[in-house]
C-alpha positions as CSV (number, residue, x, y, z in Angstrom):
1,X,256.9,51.3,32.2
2,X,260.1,49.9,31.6
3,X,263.3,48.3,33.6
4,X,266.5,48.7,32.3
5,X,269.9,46.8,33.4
6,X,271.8,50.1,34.1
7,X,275.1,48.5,33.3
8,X,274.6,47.1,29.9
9,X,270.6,49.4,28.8
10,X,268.9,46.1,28.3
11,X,265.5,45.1,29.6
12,X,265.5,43.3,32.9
13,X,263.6,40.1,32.2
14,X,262.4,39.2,35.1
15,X,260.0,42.4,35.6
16,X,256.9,42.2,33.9
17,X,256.8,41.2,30.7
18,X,260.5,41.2,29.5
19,X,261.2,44.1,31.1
20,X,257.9,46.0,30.3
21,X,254.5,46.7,31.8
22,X,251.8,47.8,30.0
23,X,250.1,50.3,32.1
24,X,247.1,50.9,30.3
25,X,244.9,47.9,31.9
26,X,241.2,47.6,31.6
27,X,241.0,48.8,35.3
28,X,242.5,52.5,34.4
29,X,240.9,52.7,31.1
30,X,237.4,52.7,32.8
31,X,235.5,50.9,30.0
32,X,236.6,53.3,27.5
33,X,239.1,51.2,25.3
34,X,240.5,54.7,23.3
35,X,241.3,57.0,26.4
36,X,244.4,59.0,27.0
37,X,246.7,57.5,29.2
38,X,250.2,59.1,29.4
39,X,252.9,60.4,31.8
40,X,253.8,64.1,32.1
41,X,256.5,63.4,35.4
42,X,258.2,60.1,36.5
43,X,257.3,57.3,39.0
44,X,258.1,58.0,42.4
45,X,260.7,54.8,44.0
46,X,260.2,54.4,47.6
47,X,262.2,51.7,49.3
48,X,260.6,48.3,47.0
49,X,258.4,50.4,45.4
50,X,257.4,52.3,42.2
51,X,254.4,54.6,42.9
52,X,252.7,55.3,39.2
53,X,250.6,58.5,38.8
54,X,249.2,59.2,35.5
55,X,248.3,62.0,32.7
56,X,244.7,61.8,31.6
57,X,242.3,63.8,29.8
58,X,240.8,67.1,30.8
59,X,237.9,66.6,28.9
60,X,235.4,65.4,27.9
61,X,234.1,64.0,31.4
62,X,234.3,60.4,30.7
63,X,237.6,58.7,30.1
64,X,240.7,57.0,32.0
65,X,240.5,56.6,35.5
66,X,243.2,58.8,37.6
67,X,244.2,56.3,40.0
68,X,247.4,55.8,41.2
69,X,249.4,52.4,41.3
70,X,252.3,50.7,43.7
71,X,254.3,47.8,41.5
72,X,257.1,45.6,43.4
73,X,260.4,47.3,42.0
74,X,262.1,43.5,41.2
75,X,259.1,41.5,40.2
76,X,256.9,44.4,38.9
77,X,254.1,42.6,40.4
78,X,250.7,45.1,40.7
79,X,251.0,45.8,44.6
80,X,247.7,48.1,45.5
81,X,245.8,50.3,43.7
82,X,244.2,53.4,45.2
83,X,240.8,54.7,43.4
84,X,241.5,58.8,43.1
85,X,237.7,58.9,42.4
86,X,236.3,56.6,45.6
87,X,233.9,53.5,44.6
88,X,231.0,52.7,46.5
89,X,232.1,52.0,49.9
90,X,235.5,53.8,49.9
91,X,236.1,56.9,51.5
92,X,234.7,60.2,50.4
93,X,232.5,57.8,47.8
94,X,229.4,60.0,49.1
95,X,230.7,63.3,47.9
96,X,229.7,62.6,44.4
97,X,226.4,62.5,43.8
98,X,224.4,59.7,42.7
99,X,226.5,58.1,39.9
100,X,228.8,61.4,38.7
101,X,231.7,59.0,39.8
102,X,231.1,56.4,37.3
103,X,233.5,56.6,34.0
104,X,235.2,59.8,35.0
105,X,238.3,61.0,34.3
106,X,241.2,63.4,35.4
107,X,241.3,62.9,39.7
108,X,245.2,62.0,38.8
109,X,248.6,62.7,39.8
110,X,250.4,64.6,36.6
111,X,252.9,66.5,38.8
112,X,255.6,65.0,41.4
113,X,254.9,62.9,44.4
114,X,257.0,63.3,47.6
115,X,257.6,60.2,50.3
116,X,258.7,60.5,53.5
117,X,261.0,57.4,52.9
118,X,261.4,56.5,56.7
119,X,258.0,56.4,57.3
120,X,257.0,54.4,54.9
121,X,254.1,57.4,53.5
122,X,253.8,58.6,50.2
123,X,251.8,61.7,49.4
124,X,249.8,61.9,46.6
125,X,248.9,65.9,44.8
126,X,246.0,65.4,43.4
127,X,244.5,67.3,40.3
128,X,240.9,68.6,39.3
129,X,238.4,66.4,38.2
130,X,236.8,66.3,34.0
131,X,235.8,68.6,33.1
132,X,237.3,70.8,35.0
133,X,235.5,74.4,34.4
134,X,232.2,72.2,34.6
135,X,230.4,70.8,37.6
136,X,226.8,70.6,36.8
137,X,227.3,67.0,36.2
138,X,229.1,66.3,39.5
139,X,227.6,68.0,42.4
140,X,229.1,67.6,45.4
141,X,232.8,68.3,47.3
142,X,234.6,65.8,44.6
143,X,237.2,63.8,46.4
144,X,240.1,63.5,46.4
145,X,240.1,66.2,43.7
146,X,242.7,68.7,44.8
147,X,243.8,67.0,47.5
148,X,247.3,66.0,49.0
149,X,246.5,62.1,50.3
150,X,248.6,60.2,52.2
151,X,249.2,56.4,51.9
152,X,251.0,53.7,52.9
153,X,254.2,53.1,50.6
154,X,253.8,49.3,50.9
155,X,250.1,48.8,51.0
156,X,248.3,51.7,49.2
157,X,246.0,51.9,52.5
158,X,245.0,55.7,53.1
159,X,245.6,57.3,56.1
160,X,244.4,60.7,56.0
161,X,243.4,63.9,52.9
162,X,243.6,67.2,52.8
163,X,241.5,68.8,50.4
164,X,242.7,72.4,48.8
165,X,239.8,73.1,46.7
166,X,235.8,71.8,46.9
167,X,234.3,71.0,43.6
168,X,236.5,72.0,41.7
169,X,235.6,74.5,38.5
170,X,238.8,76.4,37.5
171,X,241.0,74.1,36.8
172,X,243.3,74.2,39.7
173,X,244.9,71.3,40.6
174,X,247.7,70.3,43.3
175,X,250.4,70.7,41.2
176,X,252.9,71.5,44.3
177,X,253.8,69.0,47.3
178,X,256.9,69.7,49.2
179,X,258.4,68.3,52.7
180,X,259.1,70.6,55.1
181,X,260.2,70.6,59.0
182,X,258.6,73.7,60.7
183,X,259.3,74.4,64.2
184,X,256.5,75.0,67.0
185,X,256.8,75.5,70.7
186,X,260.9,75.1,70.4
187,X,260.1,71.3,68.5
188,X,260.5,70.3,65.1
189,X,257.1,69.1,63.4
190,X,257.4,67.3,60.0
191,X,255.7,68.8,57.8
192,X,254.4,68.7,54.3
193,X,253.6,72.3,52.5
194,X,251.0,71.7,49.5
195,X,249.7,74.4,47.4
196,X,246.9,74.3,43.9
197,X,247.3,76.5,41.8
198,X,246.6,80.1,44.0
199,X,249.7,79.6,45.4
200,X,247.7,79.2,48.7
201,X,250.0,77.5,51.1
202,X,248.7,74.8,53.3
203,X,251.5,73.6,55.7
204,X,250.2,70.4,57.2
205,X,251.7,67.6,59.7
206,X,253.2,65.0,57.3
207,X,251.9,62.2,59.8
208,X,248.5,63.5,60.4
209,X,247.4,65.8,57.8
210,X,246.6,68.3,60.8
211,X,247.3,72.0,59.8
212,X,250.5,73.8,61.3
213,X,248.6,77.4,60.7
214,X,245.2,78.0,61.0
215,X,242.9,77.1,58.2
216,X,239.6,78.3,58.0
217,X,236.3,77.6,55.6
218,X,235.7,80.9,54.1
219,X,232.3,82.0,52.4
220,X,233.4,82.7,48.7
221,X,231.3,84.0,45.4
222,X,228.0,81.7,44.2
223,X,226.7,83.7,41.5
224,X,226.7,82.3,37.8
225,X,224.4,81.8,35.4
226,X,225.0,78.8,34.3
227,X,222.0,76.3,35.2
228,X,222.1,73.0,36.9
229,X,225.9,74.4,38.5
230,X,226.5,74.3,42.3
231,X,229.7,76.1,43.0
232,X,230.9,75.1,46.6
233,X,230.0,77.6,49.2
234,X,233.1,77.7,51.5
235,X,236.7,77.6,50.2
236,X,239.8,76.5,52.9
237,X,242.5,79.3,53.2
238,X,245.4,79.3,55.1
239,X,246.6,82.2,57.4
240,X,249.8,82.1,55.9
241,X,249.4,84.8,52.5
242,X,248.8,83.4,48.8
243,X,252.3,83.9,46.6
244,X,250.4,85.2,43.5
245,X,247.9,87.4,42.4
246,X,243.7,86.3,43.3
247,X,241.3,88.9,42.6
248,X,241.1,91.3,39.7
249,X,239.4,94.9,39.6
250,X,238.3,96.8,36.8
251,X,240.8,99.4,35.7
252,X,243.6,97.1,36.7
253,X,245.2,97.5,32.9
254,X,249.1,97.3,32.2
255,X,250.5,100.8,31.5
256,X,254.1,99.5,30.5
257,X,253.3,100.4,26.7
258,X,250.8,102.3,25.0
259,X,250.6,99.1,22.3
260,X,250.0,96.9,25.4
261,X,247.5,98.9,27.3
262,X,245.5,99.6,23.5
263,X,245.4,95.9,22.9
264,X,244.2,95.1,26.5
265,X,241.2,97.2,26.6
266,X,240.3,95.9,23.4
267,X,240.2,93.0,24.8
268,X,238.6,93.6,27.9
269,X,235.8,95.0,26.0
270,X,235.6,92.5,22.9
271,X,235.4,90.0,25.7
272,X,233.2,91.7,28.6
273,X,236.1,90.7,31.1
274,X,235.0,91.4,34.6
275,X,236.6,91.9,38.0
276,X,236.5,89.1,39.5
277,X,237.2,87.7,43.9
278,X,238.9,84.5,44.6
279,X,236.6,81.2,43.6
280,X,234.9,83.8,41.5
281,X,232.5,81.2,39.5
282,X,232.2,81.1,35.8
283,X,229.5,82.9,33.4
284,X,228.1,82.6,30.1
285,X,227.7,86.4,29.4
286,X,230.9,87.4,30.2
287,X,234.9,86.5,30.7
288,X,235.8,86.3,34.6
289,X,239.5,87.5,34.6
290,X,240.3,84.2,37.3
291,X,243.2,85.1,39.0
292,X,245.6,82.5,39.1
293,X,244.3,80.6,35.3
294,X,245.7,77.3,34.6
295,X,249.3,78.0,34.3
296,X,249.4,79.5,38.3
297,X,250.2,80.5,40.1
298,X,251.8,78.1,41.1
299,X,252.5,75.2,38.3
300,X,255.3,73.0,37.1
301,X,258.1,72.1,39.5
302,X,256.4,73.1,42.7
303,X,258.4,74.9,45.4
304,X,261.8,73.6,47.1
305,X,262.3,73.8,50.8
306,X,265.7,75.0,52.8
307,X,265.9,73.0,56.2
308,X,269.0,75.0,57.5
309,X,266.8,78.4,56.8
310,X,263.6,77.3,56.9
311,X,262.6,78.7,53.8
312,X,260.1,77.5,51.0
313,X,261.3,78.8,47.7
314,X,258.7,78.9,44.8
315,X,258.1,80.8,41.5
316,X,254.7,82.3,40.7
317,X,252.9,83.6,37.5
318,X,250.4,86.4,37.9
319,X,248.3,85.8,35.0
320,X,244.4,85.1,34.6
321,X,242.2,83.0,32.5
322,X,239.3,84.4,30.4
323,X,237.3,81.5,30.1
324,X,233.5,82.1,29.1
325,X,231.1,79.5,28.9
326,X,228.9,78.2,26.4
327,X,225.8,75.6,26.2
328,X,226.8,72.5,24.3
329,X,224.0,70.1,22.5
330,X,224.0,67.7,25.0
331,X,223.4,70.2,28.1
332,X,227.1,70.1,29.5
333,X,229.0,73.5,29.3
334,X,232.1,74.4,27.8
335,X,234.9,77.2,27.2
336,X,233.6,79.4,24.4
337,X,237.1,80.6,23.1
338,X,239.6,77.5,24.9
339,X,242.1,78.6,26.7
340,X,242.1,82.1,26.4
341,X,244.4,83.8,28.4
342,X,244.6,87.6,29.7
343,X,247.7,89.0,27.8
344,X,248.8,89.7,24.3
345,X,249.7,86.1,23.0
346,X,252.3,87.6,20.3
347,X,254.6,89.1,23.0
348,X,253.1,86.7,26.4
349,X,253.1,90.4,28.3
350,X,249.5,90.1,30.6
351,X,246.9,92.7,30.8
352,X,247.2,93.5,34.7
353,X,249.9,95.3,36.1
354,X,253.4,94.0,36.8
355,X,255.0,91.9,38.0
356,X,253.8,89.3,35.9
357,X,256.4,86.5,37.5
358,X,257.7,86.4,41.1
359,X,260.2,84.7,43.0
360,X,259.3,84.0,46.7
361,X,260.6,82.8,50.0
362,X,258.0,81.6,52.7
363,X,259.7,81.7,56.0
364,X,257.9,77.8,57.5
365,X,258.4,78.5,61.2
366,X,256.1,81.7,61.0
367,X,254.6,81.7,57.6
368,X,255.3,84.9,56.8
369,X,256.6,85.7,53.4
370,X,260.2,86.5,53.8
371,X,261.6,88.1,50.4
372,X,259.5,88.6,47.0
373,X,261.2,89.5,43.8
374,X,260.1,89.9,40.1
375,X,261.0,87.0,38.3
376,X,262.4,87.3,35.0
377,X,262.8,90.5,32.7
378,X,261.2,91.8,29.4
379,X,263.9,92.4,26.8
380,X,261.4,94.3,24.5
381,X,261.1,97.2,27.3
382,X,263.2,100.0,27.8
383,X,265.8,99.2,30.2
384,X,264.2,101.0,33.0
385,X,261.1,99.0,32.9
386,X,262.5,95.7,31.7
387,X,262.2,94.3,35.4
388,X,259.0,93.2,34.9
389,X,258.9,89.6,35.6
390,X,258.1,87.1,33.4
391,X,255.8,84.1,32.7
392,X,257.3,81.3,34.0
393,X,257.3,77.7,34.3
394,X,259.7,74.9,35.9
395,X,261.0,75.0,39.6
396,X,263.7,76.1,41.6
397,X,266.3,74.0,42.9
398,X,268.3,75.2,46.4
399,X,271.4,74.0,47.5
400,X,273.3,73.9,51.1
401,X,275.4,77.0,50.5
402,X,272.6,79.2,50.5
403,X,272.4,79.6,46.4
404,X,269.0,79.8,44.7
405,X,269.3,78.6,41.5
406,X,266.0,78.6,38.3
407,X,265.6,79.2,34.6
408,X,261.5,78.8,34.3
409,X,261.3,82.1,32.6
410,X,260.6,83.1,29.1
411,X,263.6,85.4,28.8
412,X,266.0,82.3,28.8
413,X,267.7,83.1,31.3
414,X,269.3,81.0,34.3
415,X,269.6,82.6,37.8
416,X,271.4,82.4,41.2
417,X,269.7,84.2,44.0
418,X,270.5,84.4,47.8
419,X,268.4,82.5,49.2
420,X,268.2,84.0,52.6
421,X,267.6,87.8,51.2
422,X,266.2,87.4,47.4
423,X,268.8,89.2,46.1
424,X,270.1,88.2,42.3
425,X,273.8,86.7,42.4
426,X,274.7,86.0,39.2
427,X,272.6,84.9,35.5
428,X,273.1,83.7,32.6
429,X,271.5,83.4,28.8
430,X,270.8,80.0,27.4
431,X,269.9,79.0,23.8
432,X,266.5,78.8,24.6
433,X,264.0,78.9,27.7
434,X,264.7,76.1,30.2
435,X,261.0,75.0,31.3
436,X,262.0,72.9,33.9
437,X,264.2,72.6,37.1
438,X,268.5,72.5,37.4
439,X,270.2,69.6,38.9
440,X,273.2,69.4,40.7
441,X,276.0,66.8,41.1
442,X,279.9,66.2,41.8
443,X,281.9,65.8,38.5
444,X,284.9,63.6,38.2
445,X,287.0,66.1,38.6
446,X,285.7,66.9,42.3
447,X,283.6,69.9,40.8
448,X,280.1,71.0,41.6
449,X,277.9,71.1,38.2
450,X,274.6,72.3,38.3
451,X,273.1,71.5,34.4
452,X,269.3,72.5,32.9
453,X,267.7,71.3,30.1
454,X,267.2,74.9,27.5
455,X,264.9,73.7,24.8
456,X,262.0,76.1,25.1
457,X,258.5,74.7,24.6
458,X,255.8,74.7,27.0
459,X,251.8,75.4,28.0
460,X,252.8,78.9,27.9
461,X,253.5,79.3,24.0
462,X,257.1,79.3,24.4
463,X,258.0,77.4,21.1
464,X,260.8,74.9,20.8
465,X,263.8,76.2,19.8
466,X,266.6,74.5,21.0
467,X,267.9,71.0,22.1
468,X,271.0,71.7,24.4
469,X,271.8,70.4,27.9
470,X,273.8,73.4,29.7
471,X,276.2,72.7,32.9
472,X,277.9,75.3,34.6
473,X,280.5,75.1,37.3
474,X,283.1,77.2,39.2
475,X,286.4,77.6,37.9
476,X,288.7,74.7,39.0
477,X,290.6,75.5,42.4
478,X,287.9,77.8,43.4
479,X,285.6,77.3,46.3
């Protein structure tokens, strides 16, 4: 991490060491001197502090710790560190059992942290554990793997978890945290909405962790053959409806082209894919199509929040993951064919039926889904059945005026919508796909820009075709 005079772009000297820390301490690298350590977001700043999440391995098990760190923002003194994976004596140590906790890796904040700066809390999404498709070698609930946790900005103390996902085997991490203000009984509650990678929304009391809807442990699917693996019996789900796709039946094939549709069933037979509920565990003799797979859902960006309409806005993907599962030498499982997804690679067009990306607006005071579009359009299609949706990745960003505005989508396009109805305003073609979110500001001249990086390349085979920076604004004199 490094500290840069923003006037001249030279080190500060008086943080760390000449401006730099070296992150990768003996502590994080959990007696394994050659581990991954990386970032995939930026540090959170609250008041005095920078709060440090981390990129880690997904596999193999053993590797960097995922904890997360607070450093003094002058001195970059080492403030608190807070153990993801509990030690003995810490809370939620017991929901690993016997010594699963020792040496492991992922349990770490990739995505971005919010703070509720007056408070003094920051909130912490938390992904799965490594490996995540395994759990043989980590029975138990697995805190705070997919969790949202709460701490205290200035001391790293926890306050209170909430925990999305128990033992965790399909990769679905808490890649969206989002603070919201929902009102109940004619007050406003603060509010935090968190959802892993189903798009199931949890809506939670920021100061508490209390849900604001009801939330219920539901019996899901136990059946796999894979020995020594305990999938968790119950699941929490939320009143308030998933944004994306969770369950898959047979017959549920694409019929937008004949090529499509051929290719599909090929593949639904080469692989055995089978239907498949939510938290449907994994197999060795065959693919379960798991609705969302690692890209969401739910994924990059998370959702943004409206406080004059009280509307969460997010972008989903409606695509599964065939992972199968296969015996390795030293007894631990893993994926047979990697990430293998369920679409045509070549053209990134899924196997189910459209819409393939969505665009959604989650009303916060009744959690009700307010307005749900198809995100993103196939160009390859005839025209009247282009409006697809696409596979998408990045986040929206809102602004006051009631404007919508996300690229995300493979199409490389950039989009206004209304935020209040859903409705498509206005778009635009970049150079390339923009696989991550617009920001806004006022230029010199006393305009409104709104700018997105359009360089294609991301974990959905988008390849990297451009490097451009694109603003837009209104014409000057207009309002």
């Amino acid at each position: 991490m490094i500290a840069l005079d923003v006037r001249t772009g030279e080190p500060v000297e008086s943080f760390g060491d000449k401006g730099r820390i070296n992150l990768k301490t003996a502590e994080v690298l959990n007696g394994f001197p050659n581990a991954f350590v990386g970032f995939s977001s930026p540090v959170l700043i609250v008041g005095d502090v920078i709060v440090a999440g981390s990129r880690v391995q997904e596999a193999p098990t053993l590797g960097a710790a995922g904890d997360v760190r607070g450093f003094d923002i002058r001195s970059g003194k080492l403030l608190w560190t807070f153990h993801t994976v509990p030690r003995p004596g810490e809370t939620g140590h017991e929901t690993w059992e016997g010594d699963s906790w020792k040496g492991r890796s992922g349990v770490n904040v990739w995505t971005v942290m919010a703070a509720d700066v007056r408070r003094g809390i920051v909130y912490l999404p938390i992904a799965a554990p490594s490996f995540d498709r395994w759990g043989g070698d980590r029975k138990g609930q697995n805190l705070f793997s997919d969790s949202i946790v709460a701490l205290d900005v200035k001391t790293g103390k926890y306050l209170w978890h909430f925990q999305t996902v128990h033992h965790d085997i399909w990769d679905l991490d808490l890649p969206s945290a989002t603070l919201i203000d929902v009102k109940k009984n004619g007050k406003a509650v603060p509010g935090i909405a968190v959802m892993n990678k189903t798009s199931i929304l949890f809506m939670l009391n920021r100061i508490t962790g209390e849900p604001l809807f009801e939330t219920k442990e539901v019996a899901v699917p136990t059946d796999t053959d894979i020995p020594g693996e305990q999938p968790w019996s119950t699941q929490p789900v939320s009143v308030t409806p998933p944004l994306a796709k969770v369950s898959y039946d047979d017959g549920d094939v694409a019929d937008v082209t004949p090529e499509l549709k051929a290719y599909c069933q090929a593949l639904i037979s080469e692989k055995h894919v089978v239907a498949s509920k939510l938290f449907q565990p994994l197999r060795t003799d065959s693919a379960v199509a798991s609705f969302p797979g690692s890209l969401g859902g739910i994924d990059w960006g998370g959702a943004a929040f409206d406080p004059a309409r009280g509307l969460l806005v997010a972008n989903t993907n409606n695509l599964a993951a065939l992972p199968t599962m296969i015996a390795r030498p030293d007894g631990s499982y893993g994926m047979k064919d990697g990430y293998l997804y369920f679409w045509n690679p070549k053209t990134r067009q899924p196997c189910n039926a459209p819409p393939w990306g969505q665009f959604s607006a989650v009303d916060v005071n009744t959690g009700k889904i307010k307005w749900q579009v198809p995100l993103g359009v196939s160009d390859e299609l005839p025209s009247d059945r282009r409006d697809t949706g696409r596979v998408n990745l990045g986040n929206p960003m809102l602004s006051a005026g009631g404007l919508a505005f996300i690229g995300a989508t493979d199409d490389s396009r950039f989009r206004a919508f209304d935020t209040s109805t859903g409705k498509l305003l206005w778009e635009a073609k970049l150079p390339a796909t923009a696989s991550t979110g617009p920001v806004s500001y006022r230029g010199k001249d006393g305009r409104q820009y709104i700018a997105v990086v359009a360089t294609g390349g991301n974990n959905a085979g988008v390849p990297a075709t451009a490097d451009d920076v694109i603003a837009f604004a209104l014409p000057k004199g207009a309002r």
